[in-house]
MIMARLO-957633 format. One line per field, with one value per residue (C-alpha): residue number from 1; residue in one letter; y, x, z. Coordinates in nm, 4 decimals. Last residue first. Example, Ala and Ser with C-alpha at 12.3 -4.5 7.8 and 13.67 -1.06 7.14 Angstrom:
BEGIN
pos	c(2,1)
code	c(S,A)
Y	c(-0.1060,-0.4500)
X	c(1.3670,1.2300)
Z	c(0.7140,0.7800)
! end
This chain:
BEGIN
pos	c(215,214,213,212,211,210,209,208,207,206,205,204,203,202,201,200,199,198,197,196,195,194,193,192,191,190,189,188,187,186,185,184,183,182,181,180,179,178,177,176,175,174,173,172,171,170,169,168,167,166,165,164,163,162,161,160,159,158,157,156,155,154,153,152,151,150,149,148,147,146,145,144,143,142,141,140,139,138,137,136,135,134,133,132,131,130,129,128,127,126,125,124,123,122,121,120,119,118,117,116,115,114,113,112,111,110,109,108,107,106,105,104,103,102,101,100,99,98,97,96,95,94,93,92,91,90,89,88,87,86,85,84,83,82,81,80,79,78,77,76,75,74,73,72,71,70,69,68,67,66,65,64,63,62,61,60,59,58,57,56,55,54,53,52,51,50,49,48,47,46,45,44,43,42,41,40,39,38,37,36,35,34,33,32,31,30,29,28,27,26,25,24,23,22,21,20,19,18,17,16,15,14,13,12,11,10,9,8,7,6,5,4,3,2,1)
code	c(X,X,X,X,X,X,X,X,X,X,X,X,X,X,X,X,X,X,X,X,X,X,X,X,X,X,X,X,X,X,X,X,X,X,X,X,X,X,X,X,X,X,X,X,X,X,X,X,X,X,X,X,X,X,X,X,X,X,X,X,X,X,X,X,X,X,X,X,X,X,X,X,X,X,X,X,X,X,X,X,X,X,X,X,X,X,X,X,X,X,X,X,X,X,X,X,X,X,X,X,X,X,X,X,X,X,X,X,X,X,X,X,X,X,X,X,X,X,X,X,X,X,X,X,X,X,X,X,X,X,X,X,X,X,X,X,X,X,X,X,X,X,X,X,X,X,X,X,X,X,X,X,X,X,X,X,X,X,X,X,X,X,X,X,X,X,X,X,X,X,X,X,X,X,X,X,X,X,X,X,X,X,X,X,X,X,X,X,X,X,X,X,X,X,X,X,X,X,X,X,X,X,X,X,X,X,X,X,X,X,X,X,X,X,X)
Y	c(-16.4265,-16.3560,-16.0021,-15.7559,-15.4179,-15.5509,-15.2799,-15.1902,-15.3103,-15.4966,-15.7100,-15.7551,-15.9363,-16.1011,-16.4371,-16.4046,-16.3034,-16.5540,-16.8288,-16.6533,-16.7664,-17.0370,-17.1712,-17.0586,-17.2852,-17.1233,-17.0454,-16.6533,-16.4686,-16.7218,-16.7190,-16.3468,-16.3599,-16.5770,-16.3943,-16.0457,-15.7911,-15.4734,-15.2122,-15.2842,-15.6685,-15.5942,-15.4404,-15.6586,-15.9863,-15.8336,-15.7535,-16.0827,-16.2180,-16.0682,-16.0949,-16.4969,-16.7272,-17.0781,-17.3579,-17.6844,-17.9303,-18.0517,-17.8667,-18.0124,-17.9175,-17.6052,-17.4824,-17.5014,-17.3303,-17.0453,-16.9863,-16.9429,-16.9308,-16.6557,-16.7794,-16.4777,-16.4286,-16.0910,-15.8433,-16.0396,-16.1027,-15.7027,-15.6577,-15.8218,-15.6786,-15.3192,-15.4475,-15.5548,-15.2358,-15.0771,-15.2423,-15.2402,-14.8693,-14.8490,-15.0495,-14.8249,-14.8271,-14.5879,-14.2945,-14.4225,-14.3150,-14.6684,-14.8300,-14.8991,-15.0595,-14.7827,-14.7853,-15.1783,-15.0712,-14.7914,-15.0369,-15.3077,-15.0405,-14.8856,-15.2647,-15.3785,-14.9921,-15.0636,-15.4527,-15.2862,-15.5845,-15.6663,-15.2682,-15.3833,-15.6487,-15.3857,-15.1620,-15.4210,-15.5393,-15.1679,-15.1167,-14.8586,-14.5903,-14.2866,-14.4190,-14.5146,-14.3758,-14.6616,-14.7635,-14.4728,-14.3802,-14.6955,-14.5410,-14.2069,-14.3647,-14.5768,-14.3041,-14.1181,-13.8215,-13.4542,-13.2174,-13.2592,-13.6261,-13.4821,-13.2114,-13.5394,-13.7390,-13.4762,-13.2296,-13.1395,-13.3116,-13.6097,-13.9066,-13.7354,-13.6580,-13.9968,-14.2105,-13.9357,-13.9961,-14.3296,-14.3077,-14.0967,-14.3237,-14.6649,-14.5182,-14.4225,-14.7790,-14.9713,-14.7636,-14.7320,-14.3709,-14.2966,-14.4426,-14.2657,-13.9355,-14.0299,-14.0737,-13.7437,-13.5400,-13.5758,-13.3428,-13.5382,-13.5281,-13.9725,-14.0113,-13.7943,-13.4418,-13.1846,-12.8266,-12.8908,-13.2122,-13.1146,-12.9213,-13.1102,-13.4021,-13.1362,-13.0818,-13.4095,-13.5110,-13.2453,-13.3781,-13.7106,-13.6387,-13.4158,-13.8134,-13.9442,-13.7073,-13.6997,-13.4393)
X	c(-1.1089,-0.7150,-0.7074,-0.6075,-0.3772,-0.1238,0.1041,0.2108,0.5474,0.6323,0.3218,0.3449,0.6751,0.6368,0.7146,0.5202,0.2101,0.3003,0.3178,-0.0662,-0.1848,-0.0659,-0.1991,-0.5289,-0.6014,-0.5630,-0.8868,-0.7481,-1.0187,-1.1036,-0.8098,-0.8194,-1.1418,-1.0224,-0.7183,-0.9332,-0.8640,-0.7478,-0.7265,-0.3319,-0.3768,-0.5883,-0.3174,-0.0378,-0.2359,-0.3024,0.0832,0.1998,-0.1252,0.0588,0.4628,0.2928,0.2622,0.3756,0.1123,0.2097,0.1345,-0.1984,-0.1018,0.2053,0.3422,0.1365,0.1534,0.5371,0.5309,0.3309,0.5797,0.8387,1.1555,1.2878,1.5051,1.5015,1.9039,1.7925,1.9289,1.7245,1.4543,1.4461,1.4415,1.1621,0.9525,1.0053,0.9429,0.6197,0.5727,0.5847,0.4046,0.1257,0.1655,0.0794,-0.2275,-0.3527,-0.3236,-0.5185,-0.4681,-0.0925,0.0766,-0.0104,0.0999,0.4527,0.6781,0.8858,1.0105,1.0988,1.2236,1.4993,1.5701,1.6636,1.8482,2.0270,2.1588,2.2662,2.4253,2.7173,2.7118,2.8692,2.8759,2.4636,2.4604,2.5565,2.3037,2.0522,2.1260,2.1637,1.7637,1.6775,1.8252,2.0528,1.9445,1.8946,2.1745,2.0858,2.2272,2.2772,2.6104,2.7392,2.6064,2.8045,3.1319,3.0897,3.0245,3.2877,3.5445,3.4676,3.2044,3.4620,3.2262,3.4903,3.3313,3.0071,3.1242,3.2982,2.9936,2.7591,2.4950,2.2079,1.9338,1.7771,2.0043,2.2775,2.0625,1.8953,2.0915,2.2101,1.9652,2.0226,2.4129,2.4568,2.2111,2.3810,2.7140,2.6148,2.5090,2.1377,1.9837,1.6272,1.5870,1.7851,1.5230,1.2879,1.4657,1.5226,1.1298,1.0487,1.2504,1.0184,0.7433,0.3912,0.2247,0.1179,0.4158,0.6792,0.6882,1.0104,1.0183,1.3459,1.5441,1.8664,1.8496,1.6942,1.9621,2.2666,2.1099,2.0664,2.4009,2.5506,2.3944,2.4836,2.8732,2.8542,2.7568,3.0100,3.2578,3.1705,2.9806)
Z	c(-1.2430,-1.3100,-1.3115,-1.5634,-1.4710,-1.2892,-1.3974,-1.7711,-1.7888,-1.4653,-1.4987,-1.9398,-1.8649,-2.1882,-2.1044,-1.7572,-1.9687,-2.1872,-1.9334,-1.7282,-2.0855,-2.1300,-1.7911,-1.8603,-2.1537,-2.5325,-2.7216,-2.7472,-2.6798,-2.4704,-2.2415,-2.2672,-2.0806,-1.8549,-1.8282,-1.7204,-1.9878,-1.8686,-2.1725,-2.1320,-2.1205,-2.4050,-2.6259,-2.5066,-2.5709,-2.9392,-2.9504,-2.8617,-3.1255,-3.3977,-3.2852,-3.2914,-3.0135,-3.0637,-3.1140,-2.9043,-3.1609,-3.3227,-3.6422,-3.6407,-4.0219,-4.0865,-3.7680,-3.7416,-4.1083,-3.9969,-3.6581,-3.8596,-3.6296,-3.4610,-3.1713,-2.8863,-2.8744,-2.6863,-2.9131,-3.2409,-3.0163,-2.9101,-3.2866,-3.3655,-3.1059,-3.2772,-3.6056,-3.4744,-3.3154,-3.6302,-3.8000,-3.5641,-3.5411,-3.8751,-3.8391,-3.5849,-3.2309,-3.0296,-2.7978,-2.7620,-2.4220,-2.3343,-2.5794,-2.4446,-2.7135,-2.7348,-2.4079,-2.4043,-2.7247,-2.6012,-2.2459,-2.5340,-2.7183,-2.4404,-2.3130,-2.6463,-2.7034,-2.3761,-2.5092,-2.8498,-3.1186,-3.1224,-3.2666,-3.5691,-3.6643,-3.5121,-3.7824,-4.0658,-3.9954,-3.9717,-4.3600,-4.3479,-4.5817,-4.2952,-4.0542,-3.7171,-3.4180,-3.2069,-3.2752,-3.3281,-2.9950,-2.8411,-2.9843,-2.8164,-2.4227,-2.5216,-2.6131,-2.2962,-2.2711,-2.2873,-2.4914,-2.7498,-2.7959,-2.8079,-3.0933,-3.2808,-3.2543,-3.4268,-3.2995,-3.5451,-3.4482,-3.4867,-3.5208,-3.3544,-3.0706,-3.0763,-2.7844,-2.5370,-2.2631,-2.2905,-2.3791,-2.0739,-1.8467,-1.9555,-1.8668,-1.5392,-1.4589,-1.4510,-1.7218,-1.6855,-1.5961,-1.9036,-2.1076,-1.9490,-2.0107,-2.3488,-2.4432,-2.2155,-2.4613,-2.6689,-2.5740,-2.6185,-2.9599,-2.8535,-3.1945,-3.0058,-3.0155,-3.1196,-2.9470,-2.7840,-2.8562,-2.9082,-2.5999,-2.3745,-2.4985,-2.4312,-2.1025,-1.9725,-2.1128,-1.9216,-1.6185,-1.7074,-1.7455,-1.3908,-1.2157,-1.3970,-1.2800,-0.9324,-0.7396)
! end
């Protein structure tokens, strides 16, 4: 067994841990939300800060007792990156994290995560928010231009009309339920074509599965 590949294992179990007996928002077992995070980290490195990315946040281990459990200086400086601070604003957190390409690629693989529904029973308006901030930040890591989509309507209103974090998040939601694209297409009263671009745009296949159909 290499060294990396011992690092994750301790990670596992540190993270298993540290996250014992806590639920996520569906009241599953949370430890399941940094395993699949870990599962989508493309190096070793990725998978130890993945798996590793909330125990400071929420419980009580520190970054000076997981540096003494041996992880590497980077694997410790992207998790300060990522563990956010109680009165930072969210905005400011993800500002800071843009700096450490080790957290960029946990926190996009932590939102993509997050922004599944599916474990969600329902959505309700506070999970709206929420994912909305959510989707806002993966722009921000992703170099996504956010420009006011309101004010482009207002000037051209017989323009190309941009997609809102509202209506991404609607097309989400029924895409999940399994909405055929013509019947999103009028849902929406945009042609066919934009819709099958969005769904492309949002990667909405790999995500959640083929799940609507194009009839």
């Amino acid at each position: 067994m290499s060294t990396l590949e011992r690092a994750i294992e301790i990670a596992i179990e540190i993270a298993t841990e540290a996250h014992r007996g806590q639920r996520d928002k569906a009241g599953n077992d949370y430890i399941g939300h940094p395993m699949r995070v870990m599962a989508a980290g493309t190096t070793p490195e990725e998978k130890i800060v993945g798996v590793l990315h909330d125990v400071v946040e929420d419980s009580d281990w520190t970054l000076e007792e997981l540096a003494a459990e041996g992880f590497a200086p980077e694997i410790i400086e992207a998790l300060r990156c990522l563990t956010h601070a109680e009165e930072e604003p969210y905005d400011r957190y993800i500002a800071r994290i843009k700096g450490n390409p080790l957290a960029v690629a946990v926190k996009l693989n932590d939102l993509t995560d997050n922004m599944d529904i599916r474990r969600l029973p329902y959505l309700s308006d506070k999970d709206v928010k929420r994912l909305k901030r959510y989707l806002r930040a993966y722009k921000q890591l992703t170099g996504e231009p956010t420009y006011s989509v309101y004010a482009c309507r207002q000037e051209y209103p017989n323009a190309y009309q941009p997609w809102t974090e509202a209506e991404d998040l609607e097309l989400t939601r029924r895409w999940c339920e399994g909405a055929t694209e013509k019947e999103l297409s009028a849902h929406f009263q945009r042609k066919p074509g934009a819709i099958r671009s969005r769904i492309e745009k949002l990667d909405l296949e790999r995500l959640y599965g083929k799940r609507g159909k194009r009839s």
